[in-house]
C-alpha positions as CSV (number, residue, x, y, z in Angstrom):
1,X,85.8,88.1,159.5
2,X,85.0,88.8,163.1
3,X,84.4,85.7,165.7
4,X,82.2,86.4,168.5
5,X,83.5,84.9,172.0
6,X,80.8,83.3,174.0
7,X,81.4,82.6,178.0
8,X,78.0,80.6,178.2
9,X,76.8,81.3,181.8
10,X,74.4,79.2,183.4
11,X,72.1,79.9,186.4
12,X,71.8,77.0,189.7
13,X,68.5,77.2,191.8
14,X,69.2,74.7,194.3
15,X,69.8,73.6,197.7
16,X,72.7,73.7,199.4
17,X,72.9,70.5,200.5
18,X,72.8,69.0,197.3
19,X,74.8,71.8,195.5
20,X,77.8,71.8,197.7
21,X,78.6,68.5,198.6
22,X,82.9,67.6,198.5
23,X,84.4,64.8,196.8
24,X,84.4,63.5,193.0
25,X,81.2,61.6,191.4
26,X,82.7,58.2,191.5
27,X,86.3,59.3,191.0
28,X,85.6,61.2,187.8
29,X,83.9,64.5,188.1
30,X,84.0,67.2,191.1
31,X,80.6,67.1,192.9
32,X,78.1,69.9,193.1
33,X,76.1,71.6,190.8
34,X,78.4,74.7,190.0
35,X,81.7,71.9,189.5
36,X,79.7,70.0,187.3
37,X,78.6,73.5,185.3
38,X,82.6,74.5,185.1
39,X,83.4,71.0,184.3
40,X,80.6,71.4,181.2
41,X,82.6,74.0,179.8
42,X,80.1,77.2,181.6
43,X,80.1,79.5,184.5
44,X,78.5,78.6,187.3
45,X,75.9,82.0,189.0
46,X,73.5,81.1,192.2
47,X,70.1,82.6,191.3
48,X,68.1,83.1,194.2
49,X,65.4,80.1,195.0
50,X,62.5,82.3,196.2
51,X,59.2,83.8,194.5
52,X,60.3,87.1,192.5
53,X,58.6,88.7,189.6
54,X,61.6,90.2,188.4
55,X,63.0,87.6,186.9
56,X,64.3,89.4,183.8
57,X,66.5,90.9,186.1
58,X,67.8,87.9,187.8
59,X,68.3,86.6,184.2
60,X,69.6,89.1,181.9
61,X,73.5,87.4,182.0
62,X,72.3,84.0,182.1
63,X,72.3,81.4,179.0
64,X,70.2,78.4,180.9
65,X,69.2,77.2,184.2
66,X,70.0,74.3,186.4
67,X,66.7,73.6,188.5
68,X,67.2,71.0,191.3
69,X,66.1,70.0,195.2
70,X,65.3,67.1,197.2
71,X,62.2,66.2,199.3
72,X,63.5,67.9,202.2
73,X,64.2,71.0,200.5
74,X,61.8,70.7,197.9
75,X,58.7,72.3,199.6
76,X,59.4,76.2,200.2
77,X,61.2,77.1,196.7
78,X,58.3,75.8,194.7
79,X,56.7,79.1,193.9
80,X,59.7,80.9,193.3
81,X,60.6,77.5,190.6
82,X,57.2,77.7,189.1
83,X,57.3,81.1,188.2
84,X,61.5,80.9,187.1
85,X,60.2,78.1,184.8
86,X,57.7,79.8,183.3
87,X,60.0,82.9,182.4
88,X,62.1,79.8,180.9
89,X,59.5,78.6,178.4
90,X,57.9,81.9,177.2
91,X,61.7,82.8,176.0
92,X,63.0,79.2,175.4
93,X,65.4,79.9,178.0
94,X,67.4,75.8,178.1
95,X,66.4,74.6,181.7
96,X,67.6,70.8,183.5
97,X,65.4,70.0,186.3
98,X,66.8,67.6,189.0
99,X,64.7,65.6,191.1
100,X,62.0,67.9,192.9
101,X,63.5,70.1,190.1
102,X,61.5,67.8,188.0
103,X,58.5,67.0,189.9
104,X,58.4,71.0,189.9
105,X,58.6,71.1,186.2
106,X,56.2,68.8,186.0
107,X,53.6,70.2,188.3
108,X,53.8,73.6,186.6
109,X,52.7,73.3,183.2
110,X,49.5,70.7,183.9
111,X,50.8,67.5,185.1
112,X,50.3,65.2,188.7
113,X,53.3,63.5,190.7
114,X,52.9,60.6,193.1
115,X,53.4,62.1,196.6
116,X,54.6,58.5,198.1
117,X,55.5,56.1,195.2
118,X,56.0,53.0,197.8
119,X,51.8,53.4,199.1
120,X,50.8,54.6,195.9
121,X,52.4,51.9,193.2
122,X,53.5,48.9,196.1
123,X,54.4,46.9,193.0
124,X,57.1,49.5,191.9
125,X,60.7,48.2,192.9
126,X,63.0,49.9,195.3
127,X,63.4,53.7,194.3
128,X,64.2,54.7,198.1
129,X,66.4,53.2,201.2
130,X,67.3,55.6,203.5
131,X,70.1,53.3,204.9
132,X,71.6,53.2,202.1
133,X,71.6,56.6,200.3
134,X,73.0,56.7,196.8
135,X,70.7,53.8,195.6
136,X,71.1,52.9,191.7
137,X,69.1,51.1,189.4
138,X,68.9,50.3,185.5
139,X,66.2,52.7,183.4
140,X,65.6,52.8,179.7
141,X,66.2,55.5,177.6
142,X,63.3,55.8,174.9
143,X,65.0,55.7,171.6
144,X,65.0,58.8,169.3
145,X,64.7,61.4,172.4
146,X,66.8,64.3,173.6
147,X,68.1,62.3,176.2
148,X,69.2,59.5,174.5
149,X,71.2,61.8,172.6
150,X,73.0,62.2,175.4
151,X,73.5,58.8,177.4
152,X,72.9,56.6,174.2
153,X,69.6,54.9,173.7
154,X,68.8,51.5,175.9
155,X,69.2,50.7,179.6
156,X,71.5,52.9,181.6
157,X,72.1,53.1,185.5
158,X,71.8,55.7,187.6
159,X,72.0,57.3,191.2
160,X,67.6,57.4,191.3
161,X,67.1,57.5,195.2
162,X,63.4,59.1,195.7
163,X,60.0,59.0,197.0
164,X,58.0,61.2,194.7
165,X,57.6,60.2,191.4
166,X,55.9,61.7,188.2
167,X,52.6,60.0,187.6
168,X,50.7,61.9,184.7
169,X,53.1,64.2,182.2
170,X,52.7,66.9,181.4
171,X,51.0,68.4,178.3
172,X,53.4,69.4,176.0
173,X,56.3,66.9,177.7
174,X,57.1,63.3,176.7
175,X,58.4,60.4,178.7
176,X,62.2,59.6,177.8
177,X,63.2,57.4,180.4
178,X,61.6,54.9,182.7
179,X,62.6,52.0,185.4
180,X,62.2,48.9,184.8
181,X,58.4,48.8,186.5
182,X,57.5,51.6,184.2
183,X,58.0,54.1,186.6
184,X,58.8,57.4,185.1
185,X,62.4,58.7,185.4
186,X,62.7,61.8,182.9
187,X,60.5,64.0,180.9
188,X,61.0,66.4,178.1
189,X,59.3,69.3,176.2
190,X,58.2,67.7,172.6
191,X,59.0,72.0,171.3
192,X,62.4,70.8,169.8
193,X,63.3,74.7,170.0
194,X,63.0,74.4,173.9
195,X,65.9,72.5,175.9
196,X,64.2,71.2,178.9
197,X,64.5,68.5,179.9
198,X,63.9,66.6,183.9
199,X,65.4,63.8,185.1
200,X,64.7,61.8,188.6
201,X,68.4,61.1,189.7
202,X,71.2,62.9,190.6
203,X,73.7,64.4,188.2
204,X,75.7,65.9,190.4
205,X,76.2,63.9,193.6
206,X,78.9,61.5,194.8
207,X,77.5,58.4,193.3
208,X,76.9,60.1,189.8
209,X,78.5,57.9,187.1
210,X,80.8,59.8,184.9
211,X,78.3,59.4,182.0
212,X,76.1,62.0,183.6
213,X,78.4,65.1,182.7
214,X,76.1,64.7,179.9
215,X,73.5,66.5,181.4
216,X,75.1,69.3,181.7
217,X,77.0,69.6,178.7
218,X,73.6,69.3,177.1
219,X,72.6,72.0,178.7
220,X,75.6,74.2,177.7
221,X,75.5,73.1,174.0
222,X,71.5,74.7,174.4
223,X,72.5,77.4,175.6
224,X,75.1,78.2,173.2
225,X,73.0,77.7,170.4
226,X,70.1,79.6,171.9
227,X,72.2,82.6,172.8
228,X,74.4,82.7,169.8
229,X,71.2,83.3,167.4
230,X,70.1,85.8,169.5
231,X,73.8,87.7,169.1
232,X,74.2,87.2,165.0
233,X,70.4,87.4,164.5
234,X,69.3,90.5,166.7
235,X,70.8,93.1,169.7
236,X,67.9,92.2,171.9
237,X,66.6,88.4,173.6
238,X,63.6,87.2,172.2
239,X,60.2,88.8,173.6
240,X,58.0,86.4,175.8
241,X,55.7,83.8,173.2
242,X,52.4,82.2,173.9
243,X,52.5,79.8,170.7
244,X,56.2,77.6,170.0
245,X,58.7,79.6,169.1
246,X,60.3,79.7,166.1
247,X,64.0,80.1,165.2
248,X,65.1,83.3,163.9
249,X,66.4,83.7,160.4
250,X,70.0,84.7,160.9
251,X,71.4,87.1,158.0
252,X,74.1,86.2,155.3
């Protein structure tokens, strides 16, 4: 019996400055987004973060994508991440959004973000103190979600340091976590054959906790999956889909 050998490889659109930042999150985990992919058990490749139509290309050796940014950076690699996560959900390519990462994911398939979450909800708590960066608060994981099968169900803390904030999801996304005002701190796809999933805080900086590996071993695990019933089931990826896609039969 034969056993195929799969080195998951998974692409990182994101900015430098939150990519490539030294040190270890809290002691436990290297920081960046391509340590935190190695540390997940995948290889790490830098897709590029502007518009391209060739995105089959770019994406031909790579099992899922890591989509992230900040407010500074946020801006100018929004067309290039709407059309990248498009390419994602017509093949069910696994993505994790990251905090513009998410906004992004959000914007693109229908839904509306809070541009300044202070003026616009003055009730909500503290989600940004620039003199202070690396602010954490508690959220709540909605039971029975993707993400709580990852962190655990219930109230969790996290590195959420941000202005922007998603106001109205998405059609065809759910909320699974939220701050104690309500405000929304990750989305994902209700298409249980689709990994994507987009949280608010920040997975793979200095003050991540040492729960949030999670993430990306998450995203790995997808991949995996995905990719290996490509491999036993056909000799080609799956061709784009307009409807939800549904898992192929794999052969005895």
């Amino acid at each position: 019996m034969s056993t195929t050998t799969l080195t998951v490889r998974i692409g990182i659109c994101a900015s430098e400055d939150l990519a490539e930042r030294a040190g270890r999150a809290w002691g436990i985990w290297p920081v960046g987004y391509p340590a935190a992919v190695t540390a997940a058990g995948a290889a790490p490749v830098s897709l590029p973060s502007n518009s391209t139509d060739r995105w089959g290309d770019v994406l031909n050796d790579v099992h899922g994508v890591v989509l992230a940014g900040s407010d500074r950076a946020g801006a100018p690699q929004t067309a290039g991440a709407t059309s990248l996560l498009h390419w994602c959900r017509d093949r069910g390519l696994p993505v994790l959004a990251v905090d513009q990462g998410l906004l992004t994911l959000n914007t693109t398939f229908g839904g509306g973000n809070y541009l300044d979450l202070s003026r616009e909800v003055p009730e909500a708590l503290q989600h940004r103190h620039p003199p202070e960066p690396g602010l954490r608060h508690a959220i709540n994981v909605e039971r029975k979600s993707r993400l709580a099968g990852l962190y655990g169900e219930g109230e969790i803390v996290v590195n959420s340091e941000h202005r922007r904030a998603v106001c109205r999801v998405a059609r065809g996304f759910k909320v699974c976590a939220r701050a104690l005002d309500n405000v929304i701190e990750a989305i994902e796809a209700e298409d249980e054959e689709w990994f994507a999933l987009g949280v608010q805080w920040q997975p793979a900086s200095a003050t991540a906790s040492g729960l949030d590996i999670q993430l990306f071993r998450g995203l790995v695990e997808a991949a995996a999956h995905r990719t290996l019933r490509i491999v036993r089931g056909s000799s080609r990826a799956p061709t784009p889909r307009r409807a939800p896609r549904r898992r192929q039969l794999v052969s005895a």
